[in-house]
Every structure is written in C-alpha cells, then in structure tokens.
C-alpha positions in Angstrom: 0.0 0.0 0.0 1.5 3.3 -0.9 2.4 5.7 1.8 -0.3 8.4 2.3 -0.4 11.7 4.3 -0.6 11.1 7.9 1.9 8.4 7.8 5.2 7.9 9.5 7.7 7.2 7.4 8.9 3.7 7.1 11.7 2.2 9.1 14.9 1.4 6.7 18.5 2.1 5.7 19.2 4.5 3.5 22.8 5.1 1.7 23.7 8.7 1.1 26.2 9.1 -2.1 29.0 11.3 -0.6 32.7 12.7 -1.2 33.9 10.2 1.4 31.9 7.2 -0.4 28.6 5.7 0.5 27.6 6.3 3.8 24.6 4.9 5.3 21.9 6.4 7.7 19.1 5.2 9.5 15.2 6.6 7.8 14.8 7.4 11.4 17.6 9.3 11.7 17.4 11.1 8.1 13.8 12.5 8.7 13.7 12.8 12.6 13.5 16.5 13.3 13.5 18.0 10.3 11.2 19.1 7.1 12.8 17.3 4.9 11.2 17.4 0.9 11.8 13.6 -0.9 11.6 13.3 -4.1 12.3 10.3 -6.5 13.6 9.3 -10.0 12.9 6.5 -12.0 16.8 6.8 -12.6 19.7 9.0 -12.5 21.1 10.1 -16.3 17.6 9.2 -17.4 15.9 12.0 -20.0 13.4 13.9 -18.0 15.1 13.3 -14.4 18.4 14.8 -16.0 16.6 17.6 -18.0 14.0 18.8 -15.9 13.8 17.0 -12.4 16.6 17.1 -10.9 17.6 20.3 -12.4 14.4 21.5 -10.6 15.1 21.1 -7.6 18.5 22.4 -7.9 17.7 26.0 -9.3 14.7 26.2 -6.7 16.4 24.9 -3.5 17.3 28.4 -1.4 13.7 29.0 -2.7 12.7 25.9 -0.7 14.7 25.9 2.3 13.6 29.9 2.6 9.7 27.9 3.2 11.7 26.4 6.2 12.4 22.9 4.4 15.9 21.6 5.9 16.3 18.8 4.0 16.0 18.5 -0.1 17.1 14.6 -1.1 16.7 12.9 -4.3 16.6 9.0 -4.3 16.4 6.6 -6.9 17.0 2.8 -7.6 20.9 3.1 -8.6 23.7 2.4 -6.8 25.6 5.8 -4.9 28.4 5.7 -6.9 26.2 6.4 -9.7 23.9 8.8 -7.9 27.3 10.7 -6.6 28.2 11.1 -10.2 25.1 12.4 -11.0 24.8 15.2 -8.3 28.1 16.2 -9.3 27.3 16.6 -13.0 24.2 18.6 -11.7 26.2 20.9 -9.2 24.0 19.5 -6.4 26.5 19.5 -3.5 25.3 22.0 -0.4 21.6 21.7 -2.5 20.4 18.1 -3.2 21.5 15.6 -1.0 22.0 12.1 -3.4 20.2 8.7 -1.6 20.7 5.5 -3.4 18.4 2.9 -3.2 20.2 0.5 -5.4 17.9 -2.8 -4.1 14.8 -0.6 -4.2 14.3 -1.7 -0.7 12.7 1.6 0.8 11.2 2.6 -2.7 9.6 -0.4 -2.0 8.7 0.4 1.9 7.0 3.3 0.9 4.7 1.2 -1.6 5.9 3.5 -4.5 8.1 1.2 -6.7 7.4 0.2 -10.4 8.1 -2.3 -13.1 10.4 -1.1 -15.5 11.3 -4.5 -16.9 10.1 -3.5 -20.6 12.5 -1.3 -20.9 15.1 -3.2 -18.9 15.5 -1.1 -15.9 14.0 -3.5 -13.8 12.0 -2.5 -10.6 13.0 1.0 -10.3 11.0 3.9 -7.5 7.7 5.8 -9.3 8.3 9.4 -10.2 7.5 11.4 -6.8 7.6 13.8 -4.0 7.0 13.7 -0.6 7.0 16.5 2.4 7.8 15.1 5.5 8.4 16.6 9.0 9.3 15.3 11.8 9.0 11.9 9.9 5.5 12.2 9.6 4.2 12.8 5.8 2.4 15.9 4.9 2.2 15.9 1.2 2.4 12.6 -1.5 2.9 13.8 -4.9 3.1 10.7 -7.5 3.0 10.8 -11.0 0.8 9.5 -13.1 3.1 7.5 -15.9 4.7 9.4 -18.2 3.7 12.5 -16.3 6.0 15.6 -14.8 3.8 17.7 -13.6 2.8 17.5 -9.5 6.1 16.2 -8.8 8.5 19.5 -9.8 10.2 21.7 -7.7 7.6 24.6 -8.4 4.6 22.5 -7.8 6.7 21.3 -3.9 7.3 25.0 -3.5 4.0 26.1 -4.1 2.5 23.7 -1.5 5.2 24.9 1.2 
C-alpha cells in the first residue's frame, strides 16, 4: 500500500552518495526532526530526471529551504556511486543531498516502486515527492506515468 499523508515514514537504511563514499543512515535518523522534501527518480542520467527533475530542484532549492524545508534529497534505484556522479554533473553539493536505493528496498517500503522491466530497468522507485516533518508525511505527490507535472520543484514550493 502506498504511503499516504498522515503516515510515519517507514523504518529502513538509506545510503547517502557522498565525497567520502557511500555512507549509510538510518530513515529514522534522516527525517527525525527536520522538514525534509523527498523526491524520486525513476533513474539518474535518465531524459526527463536529467533535463528537468533534478535540475528543478536544484535551481529552486534556497527557494525551498527559505519555506523552512531543511532537508531536499533525491533517491532513486541506482547504486551511490552512480547517484554521486550524478549530483556532481548537476552541481547539487550544499543543495540536493543524493540517496541511493540500489535494491529498491525503501522505494519499495513506501509502496511507491514500479516495473520497468520493458525497458530493462528492472524495478525502479515511481516518479514522486514527498514532504515530510518530523518523519510524519504531509504531502504525497506521485506521477501519473509518463507524467511531470505534481512532482517538480515549483509544484513542492508552491505547497510549502
């Protein structure tokens, strides 16, 4: 079942795609505190997530965290040495913290995976964003497929 507003999110592990290499942090830990906003890729280097997603959110983040958000992260089903590559091509260090979820073991926690088989990507996390606070979800934004519309950085901003 997909996570909905009012949950908690789930318990897990989640690997942050660093300078000193792969580090990994406790969900608990990640969210515990702090408005954090979530938002996933079907892939890193993929056409709209390179073009327009992540992009997004890096142009818009001081735009965010100004709404009080502490916490901007992108996650997708890759592994973090990918994902570190990726943040760096997008210039997302101090902006976009990089989570790789390279079993898509807490894409699948929060209910929000897909089959991407057909186009040999295997199971791979939906297109989304999430507002959390305190661990506790406050906006689900998921895609309908082949859509990028409610997921974007203005459409998160707007509902800050």
């Amino acid at each position: 079942m997909p996570i909905k507003v009012g949950d908690k999110m789930p318990s897990g592990t989640l690997t942050l795609a660093t300078n000193d290499g792969p580090q990994k942090i406790s969900a608990e830990d990640f969210f515990k505190g702090k408005k954090v906003v979530l938002f996933s890729v079907p892939g890193a280097f993929t056409p709209t997530c390179d073009a327009k997603h992540l992009p997004g959110f890096v142009e818009r983040a001081d735009e965010i965290r100004a709404k009080g958000v502490d916490t901007i992260a992108c996650i997708a089903v890759n592994d973090p040495f990918v994902m570190k590559a990726w943040g760096k091509s997008q210039g997302c260090d101090g902006k976009v913290q990089m989570l790789a979820d390279g079993n898509a073991e807490y894409t699948k926690a929060l209910g929000l995976e897909m089959d991407a088989t057909g186009f040999g990507m295997g199971i791979r996390g939906q297109r989304f964003a999430l507002i959390v606070d305190d661990g506790v979800v406050k906006s689900v934004n998921v895609e309908e497929k082949g859509e990028f519309k409610v997921s974007s950085a203005e459409n998160v901003l707007a509902q800050l």
